[in-house]
N, C-alpha and C positions, 0 to 999 in steps of 0.2 A: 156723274158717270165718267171712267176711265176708258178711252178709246185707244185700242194701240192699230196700229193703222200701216201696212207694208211694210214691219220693222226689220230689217235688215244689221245684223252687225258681223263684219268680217275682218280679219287677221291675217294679212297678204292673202295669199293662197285660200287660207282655211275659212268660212262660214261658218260662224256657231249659231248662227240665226236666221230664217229662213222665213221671208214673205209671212213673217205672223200677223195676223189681225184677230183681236179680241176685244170684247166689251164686257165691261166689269160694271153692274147697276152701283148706284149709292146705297151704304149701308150691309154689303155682302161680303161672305165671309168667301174670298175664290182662290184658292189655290192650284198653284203651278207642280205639278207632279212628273216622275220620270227620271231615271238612272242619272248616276254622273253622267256629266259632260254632252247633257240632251238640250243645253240653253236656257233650261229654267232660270237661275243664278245670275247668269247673264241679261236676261231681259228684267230680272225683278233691279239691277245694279243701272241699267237702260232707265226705265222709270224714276229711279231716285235722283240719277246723273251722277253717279259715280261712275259709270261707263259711258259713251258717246256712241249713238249708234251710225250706222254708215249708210243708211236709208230709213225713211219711213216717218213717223210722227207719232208723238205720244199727248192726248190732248185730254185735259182734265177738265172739269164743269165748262168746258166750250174753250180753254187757255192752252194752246200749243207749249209744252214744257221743254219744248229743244234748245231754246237760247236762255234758260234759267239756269245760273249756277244751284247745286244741290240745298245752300241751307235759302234761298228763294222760294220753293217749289211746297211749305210746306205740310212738310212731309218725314212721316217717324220713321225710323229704321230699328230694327234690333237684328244685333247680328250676331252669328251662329257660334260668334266666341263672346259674346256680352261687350268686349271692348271696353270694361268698367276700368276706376283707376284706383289703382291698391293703394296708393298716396290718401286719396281721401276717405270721409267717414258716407254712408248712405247718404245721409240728408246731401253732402255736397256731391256727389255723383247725382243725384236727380234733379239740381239745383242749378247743374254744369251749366245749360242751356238759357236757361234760363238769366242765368248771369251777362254770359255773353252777350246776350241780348238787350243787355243795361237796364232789366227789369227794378222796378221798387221791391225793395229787401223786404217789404211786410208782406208785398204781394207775392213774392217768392215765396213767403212763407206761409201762405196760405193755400197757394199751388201745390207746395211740397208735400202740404200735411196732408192734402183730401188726395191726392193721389195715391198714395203711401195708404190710403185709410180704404181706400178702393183696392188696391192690390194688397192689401192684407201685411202689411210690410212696415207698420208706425210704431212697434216697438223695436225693431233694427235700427232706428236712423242715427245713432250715434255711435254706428259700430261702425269698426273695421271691415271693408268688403271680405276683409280674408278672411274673418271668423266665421262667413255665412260661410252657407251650405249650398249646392248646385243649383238646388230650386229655388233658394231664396234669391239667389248673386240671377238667376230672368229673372223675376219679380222685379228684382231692381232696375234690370236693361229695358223691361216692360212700361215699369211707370215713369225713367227717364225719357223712355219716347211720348208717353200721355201727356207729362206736363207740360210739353210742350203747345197740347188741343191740335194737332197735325189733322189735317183734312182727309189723310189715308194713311195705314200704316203698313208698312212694309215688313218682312218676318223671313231670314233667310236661317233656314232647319234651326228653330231657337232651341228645341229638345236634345238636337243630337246627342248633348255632351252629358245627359240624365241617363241614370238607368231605367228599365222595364216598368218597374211600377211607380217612379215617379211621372216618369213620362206621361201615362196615364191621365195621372191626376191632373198633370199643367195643363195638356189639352183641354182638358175639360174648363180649368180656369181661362185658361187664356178664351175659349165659347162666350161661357159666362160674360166675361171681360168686354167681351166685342160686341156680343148683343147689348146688355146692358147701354152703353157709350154708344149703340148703332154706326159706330165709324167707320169707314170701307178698309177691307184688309187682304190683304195679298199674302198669301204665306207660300213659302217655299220648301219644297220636301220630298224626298224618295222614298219615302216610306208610305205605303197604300192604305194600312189600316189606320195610318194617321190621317189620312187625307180624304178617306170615307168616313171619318167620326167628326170631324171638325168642320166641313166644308160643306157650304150652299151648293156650290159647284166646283168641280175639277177642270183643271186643262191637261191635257194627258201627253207631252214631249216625248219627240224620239228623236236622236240627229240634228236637232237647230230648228226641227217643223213639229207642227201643232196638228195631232192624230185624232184628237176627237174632244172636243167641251159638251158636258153633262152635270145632270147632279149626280153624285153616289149611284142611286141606283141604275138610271141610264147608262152609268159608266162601266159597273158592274154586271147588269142584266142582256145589255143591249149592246156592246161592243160595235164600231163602225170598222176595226181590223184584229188583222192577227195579232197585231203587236199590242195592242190593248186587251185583247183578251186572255194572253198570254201574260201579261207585267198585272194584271190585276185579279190579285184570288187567285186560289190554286184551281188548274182545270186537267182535266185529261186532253192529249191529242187519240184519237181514236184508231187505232192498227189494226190489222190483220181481218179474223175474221169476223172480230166487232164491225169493223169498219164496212166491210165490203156487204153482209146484212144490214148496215143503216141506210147505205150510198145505195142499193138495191128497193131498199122500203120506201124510202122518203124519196128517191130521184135525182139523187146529185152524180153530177159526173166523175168521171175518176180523178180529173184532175185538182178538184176541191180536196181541201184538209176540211175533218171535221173534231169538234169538240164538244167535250158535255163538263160542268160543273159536279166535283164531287158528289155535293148535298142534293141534285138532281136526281140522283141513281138509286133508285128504290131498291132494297137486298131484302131478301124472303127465302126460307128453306126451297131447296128444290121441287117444281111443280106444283109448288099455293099459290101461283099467281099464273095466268094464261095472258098472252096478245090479245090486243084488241086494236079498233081502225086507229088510237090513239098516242099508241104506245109502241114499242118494240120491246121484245126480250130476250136475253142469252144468258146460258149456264156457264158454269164455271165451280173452278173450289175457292175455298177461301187460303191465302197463302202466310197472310197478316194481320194482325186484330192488336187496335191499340185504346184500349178504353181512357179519356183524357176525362173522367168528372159528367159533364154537363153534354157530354158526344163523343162520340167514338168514330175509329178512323179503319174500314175495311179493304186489306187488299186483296184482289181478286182476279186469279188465271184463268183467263179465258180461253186457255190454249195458244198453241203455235205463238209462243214467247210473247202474248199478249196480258199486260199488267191494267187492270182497271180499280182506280181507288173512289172509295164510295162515303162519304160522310154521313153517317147516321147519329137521330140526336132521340128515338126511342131506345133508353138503356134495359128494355126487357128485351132485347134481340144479343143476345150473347154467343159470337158466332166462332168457334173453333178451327185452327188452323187443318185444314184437309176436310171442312164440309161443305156440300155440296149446297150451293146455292142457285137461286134465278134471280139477275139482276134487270130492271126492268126501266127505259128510257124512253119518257115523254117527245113525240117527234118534234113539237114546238119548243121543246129545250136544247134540239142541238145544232150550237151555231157551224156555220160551215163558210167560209173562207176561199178564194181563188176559185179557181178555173174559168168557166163560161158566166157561173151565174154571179149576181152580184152580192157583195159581204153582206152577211146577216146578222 
């Protein structure tokens, strides 16, 4: 288990890190999620001890990690530029550490080759890092941290530098990778749909403080603030006279904001569908229709400069720009925020 415990780290004046405490079980896969400059980075750099923090304790299977310089601690790192070295061929960038370390050269090389055979990477090893390609050059920052057997691995945005669909695919490797090896891993990322596809759990950063720890879906379904409901998944904020028929139905005061998830919002030709004690409904036209494959994306004027967008994934609803619709809102789907009562 990793405990982070009052972590504290500041910059004269400035705080990038705020009273965090976290626990991370053995063998999970938990990622630090949250825009630039919210402390993610900073506390995953806290853990490794490339950063020093200014309060607090980071304490691994029971070992306070505060007075351990970083290559004590270990502990893998891949980092968001690979940090590989064009000087050498694969085999010796995966091998780097390993040397260092005054290992036996057969033993190195028997390290080298199952790692390399585990990340899929054992016909490369006598290349040039520069001939590889973006996915192959992590591969290789991947298995230079494995061979090491690091007790936990640390991961700061290793995708960034991939495009769309490779990205994809490495998440999925890198899953694969982790479960397989069962080794505790830390990954760092702003990226939501990455960090709902990969992770056991989320910690959700705003500002230097720590807004809500979940899995995926708690994080997603269940929000603890605005600012998580808002940074994950697209949602609607609810205006006008949406709003003020929900905040009337359901009982919320004026001063709460309210929200509903696109793919919550049932759309149906005008008057197919009637209220019920479970539900609420409002009309509207359609102002937007964007059929994407697999779902389609409706936007819909509910009046007095009110925009509501509706995700639908039955593609026999084919709904034309200027038809009238009734869109229809589960009262248990919609989260509501501030005022008197407490976030939902």
């Amino acid at each position: 288990m990793i405990e982070i415990k009052d972590l504290a780290v500041k910059y004269g004046d400035f705080t990038a890190v705020k009273d965090l405490n976290i626990e991370i079980q053995d063998g999970e896969f938990f990622t630090f999620l949250g825009p630039s400059g919210c402390g993610k980075t900073t506390t995953l750099r806290c853990i490794s001890g490339f950063e020093k923090a200014s309060n607090g304790q980071i304490v691994a299977s029971g070992t306070d990690l505060s007075g351990l310089l970083p290559e004590e601690r270990n502990l893998g790192f891949v980092f968001q530029s690979y940090a590989l070295f064009p000087s050498m061929n694969v085999y010796e960038n995966i091998a780097f550490g390993l040397k260092a370390h005054k290992v036996n050269k057969k033993i190195i090389k028997s390290k080298v080759e199952s790692v390399a055979q585990r990340t899929g990477i054992t016909e490369h090893l006598n290349k040039k890092v520069s001939e590889l390609s973006g996915g192959q050059q992590q591969r290789i920052a991947i298995a230079r941290a494995l061979v090491l057997e690091p007790r936990i691995l640390l991961m700061d945005e290793p995708l960034s530098n991939l495009d769309a669909k490779l990205r994809i695919s490495m998440r999925e490797e890198i899953k694969r990778l982790q479960k397989e090896l069962g080794i505790t891993t830390i990954y760092v990322t702003h990226d939501q749909e990455e960090a709902m596809a990969i992770s056991d759990r989320i910690a959700v950063f705003n500002l230097g403080r720590l807004e809500q720890i979940g899995t995926p879906q708690e994080i997603y379904n269940h929000p603890k603030s605005e600012f998580v409901a808002r940074f994950i998944g697209d949602i609607n904020l609810l205006s006008g006279k949406a709003e003020e028929k929900i905040k009337e139905n359901c009982g919320y005061d004026k001063m709460q904001k309210c929200y509903i998830r696109p793919q919550k919002i049932m759309v149906q030709s005008k008057g197919q569908k009637q209220e019920d004690d479970d539900q609420i409904c409002l009309t509207g036209k359609v102002a937007g229709f964007e059929f994407l494959g697999s779902y389609s994306k409706v936007k819909i004027d509910t009046g007095d400069d009110t925009v509501i967008y509706s995700t639908i994934f039955n593609n026999d609803n084919q709904f034309l720009i200027g038809d009238e619709v009734t869109l229809c809102i589960r009262k248990d789907d919609i989260l509501a925020f501030g005022g008197d009562a407490h976030e939902q």
